[in-house]
N, C-alpha and C positions, 0 to 999 in steps of 0.2 A: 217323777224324775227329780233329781237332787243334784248336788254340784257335782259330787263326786261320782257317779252316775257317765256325767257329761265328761269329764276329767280322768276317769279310769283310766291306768291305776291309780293317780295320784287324785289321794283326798286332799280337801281344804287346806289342809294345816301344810302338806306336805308342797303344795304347787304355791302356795305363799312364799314358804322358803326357800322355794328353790329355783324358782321360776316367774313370780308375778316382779311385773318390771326390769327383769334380768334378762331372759332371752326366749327367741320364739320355741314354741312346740308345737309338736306335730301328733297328732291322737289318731289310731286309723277308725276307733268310734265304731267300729261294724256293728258290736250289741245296739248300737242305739242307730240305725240304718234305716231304720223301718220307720221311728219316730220323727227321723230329721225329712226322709220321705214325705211326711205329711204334714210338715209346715207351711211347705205351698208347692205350687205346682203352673203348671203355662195355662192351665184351665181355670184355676183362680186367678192368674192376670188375667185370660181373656173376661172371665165376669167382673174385676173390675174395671175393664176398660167399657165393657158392654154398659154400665150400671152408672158410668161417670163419677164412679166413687175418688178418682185421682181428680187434683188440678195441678197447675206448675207454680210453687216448686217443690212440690212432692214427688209429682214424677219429672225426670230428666231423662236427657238422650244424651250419652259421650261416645265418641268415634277418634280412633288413634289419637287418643291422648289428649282430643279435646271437647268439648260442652259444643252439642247440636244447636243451631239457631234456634232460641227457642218460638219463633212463628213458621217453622215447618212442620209445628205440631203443638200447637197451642195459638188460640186467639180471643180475642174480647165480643162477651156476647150483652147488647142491650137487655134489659128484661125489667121492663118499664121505665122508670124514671133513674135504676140504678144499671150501671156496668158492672158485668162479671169478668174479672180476669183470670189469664192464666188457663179459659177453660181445653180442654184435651181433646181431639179428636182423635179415636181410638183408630182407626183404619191408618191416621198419616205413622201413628205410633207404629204399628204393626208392620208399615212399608220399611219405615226407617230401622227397623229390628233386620227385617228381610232385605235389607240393602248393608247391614252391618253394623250398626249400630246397639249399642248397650242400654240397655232399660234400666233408670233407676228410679227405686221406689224411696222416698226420705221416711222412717221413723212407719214403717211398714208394723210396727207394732200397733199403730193404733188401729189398724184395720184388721187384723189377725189375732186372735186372742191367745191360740199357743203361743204365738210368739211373745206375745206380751208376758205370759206365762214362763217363758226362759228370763224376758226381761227380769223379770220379780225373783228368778233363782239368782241371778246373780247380781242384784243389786242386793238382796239380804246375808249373800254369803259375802261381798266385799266391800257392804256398806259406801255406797256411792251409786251413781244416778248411767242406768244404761239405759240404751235404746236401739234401734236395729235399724238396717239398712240393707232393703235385698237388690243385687244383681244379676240380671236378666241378659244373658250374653247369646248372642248365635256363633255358629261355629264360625273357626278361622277369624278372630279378631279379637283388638286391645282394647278397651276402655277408656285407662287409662295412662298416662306417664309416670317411671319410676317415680316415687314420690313415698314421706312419712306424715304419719298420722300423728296429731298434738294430742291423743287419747291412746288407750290398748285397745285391741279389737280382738275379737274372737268371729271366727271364721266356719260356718259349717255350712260345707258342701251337701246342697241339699240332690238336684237331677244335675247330672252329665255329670262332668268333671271341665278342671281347669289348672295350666301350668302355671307355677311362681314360682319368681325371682327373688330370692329373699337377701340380702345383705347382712348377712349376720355379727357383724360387726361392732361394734361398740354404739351404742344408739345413738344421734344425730342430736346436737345440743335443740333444745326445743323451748322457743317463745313465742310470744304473742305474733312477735314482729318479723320473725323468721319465716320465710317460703319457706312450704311443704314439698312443693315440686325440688325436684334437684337435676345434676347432669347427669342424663344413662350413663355417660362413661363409667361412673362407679359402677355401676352392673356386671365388669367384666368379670367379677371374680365372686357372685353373688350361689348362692347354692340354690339350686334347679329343687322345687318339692311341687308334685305331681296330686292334684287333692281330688279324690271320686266319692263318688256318692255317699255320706256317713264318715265319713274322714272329717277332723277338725283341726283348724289352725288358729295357734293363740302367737299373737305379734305384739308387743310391748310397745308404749307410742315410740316414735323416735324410729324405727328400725324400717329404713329402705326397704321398697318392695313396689314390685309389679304383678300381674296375672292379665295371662291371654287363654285363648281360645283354641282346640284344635280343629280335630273332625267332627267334635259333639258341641250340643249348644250343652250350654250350662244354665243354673240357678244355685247362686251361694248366698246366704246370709250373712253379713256383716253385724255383731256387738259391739255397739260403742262403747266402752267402758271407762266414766270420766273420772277417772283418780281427783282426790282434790290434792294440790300444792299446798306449801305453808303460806303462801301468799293468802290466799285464800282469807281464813280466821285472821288475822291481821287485816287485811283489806276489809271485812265486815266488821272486824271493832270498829276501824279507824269512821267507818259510816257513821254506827251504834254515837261513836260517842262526839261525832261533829253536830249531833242536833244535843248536849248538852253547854250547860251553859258557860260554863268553867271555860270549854275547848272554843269557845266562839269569841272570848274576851281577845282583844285589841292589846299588842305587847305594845307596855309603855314606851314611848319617846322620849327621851333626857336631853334634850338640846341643850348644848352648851352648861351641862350640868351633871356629864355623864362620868360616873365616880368606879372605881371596883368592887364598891357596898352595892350599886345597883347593878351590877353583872354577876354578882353573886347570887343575889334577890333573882334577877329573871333566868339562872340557872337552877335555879332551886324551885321553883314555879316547874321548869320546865320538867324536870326529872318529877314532879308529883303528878303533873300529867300523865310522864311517859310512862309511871308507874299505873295510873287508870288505865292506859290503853292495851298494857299487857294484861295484868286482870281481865279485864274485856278480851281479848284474844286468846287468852285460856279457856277463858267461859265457851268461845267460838269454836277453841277447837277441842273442846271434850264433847260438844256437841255434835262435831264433824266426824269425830272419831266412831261415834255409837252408833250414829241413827244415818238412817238416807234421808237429803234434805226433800222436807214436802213446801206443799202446798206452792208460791209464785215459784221457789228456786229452782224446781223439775221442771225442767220444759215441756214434758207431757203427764196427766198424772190420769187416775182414772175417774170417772163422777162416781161417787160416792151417795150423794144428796141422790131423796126420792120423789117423785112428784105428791104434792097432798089430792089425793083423788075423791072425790064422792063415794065410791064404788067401796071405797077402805070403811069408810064408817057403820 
């Protein structure tokens, strides 16, 4: 499978132009039905819940709009001298699903290798660092509150279906510091997209949206898809070059001796600086540009290294 594949009809070049960061789309995906099918299923949650492959905060529970207590399905288990937290009791998980609540799996990539396998499609085709999040709904219920995402996501409807609210509107200014939640009253005028089984939806960060539940339970995947900003390469020069020596120096003090020969002088210092630190954020972002960041800056990456065995010799 390829991007274009997943994005049909539009190849790479064309959903760049026309669409990435610009506005949502809707793919109904039927040729690839069968493949999104077998991403996961209620029988692979049940084996990992059976298997305690989850703890919290990987998996959560949300209900109308809010995060389940987490000790109505999760608690701390002694096991010798150390405490385990977080651990899952699969039965309370399963009640709380069956009383209405949403199952969510965090970065369901690292335990699903196809999925991990779309991760790697489309972090090579838009050079940037994804990850996945799957949603586990029963019928008749919300998750979560209208609300936008500080990333793009890509959406495939894996079992059932599920209705969104989408706000198609001009996307919502987005920072660090900025709630993601918002007022539903925006929602009045939001356009209704219906997504079943092999159907795909691509949302730009920043763009309002909700999804509920009808008469079918559902199972959709979530792509995190984390653009980087220019902040970004600036922000890692300004790191790069605070452990140089130059940028560590102490600006002079003129007490009682301060002239416009030395305001020139520590303006001129200062622009040599500021001159290194773009260099350095050039360097940052031709780097940014090309490749996907490995190694600490990917929050999950795969192991690569192999055990040295006897058995190999």
């Amino acid at each position: 499978m390829t991007f274009a594949d997943i994005f049909s009809p539009y190849s790479l070049a064309s959903f760049i132009q026309e669409c990435y960061g610009k506005k949502y789309l809707w793919i109904d995906g039927y040729s690839n039905s069968n493949i999104l099918s077998s991403l996961l299923s209620f029988s692979d949650i049940q084996t990992m819940l059976d298997r305690n492959y989850l703890s919290f905060p990987s998996i959560q529970l949300s209900k109308n709009g809010e995060y389940v207590e987490v000790n109505k399905y999760a608690h701390e288990v002694e096991y010798g001298k150390f405490c385990l937290n977080g651990v899952v009791n699969g039965n309370a998980v399963i009640d709380e699903f069956n009383s209405g609540s949403t199952i969510v799996i965090n970065a369901i990539n690292r335990h699903v290798e196809s999925i991990q396998g779309i991760c790697d499609i489309f972090e090579e085709a838009l050079k940037c660092v994804v990850y996945a999040n799957a949603y586990i709904s029963p019928p008749n219920s919300t998750g979560f509150a209208p609300h936008f995402d500080k990333h793009d996501v890509v959406v495939m409807q894996v079992v059932g279906e599920k209705d969104w609210l989408i706000q198609s509107s001009k996307p919502a200014s987005v920072s660090p510091v900025i709630d993601k939640d918002v007022n539903a009253d925006c929602m009045d005028s939001a356009i209704k997209q219906n997504l079943k089984a092999g159907n795909i939806l691509y949302l730009p960060r920043g763009i309002i949206h909700s999804a509920s539940t009808a008469q079918q339970e559902s199972i959709h995947i979530s792509f995190g898809v984390h653009r980087r900003s220019w902040f970004q390469p600036l922000d890692t020069a300004l790191t790069a070059c605070s452990n140089e020596s130059d940028f560590r120096e102490q600006i002079p003090l003129y007490h009682n001796n301060f002239s416009s020969k030395n305001s020139v002088g520590q303006l001129k210092e200062l622009q040599r600086l500021a001159s290194k630190l773009i260099d350095q954020a050039l360097l940052e972002a031709s780097i940014c540009l090309g490749n996907v960041p490995k190694g600490g800056v990917k929050p999950f990456s795969r192991v690569t290294k192999k055990f040295n065995l006897g058995s190999d010799k």
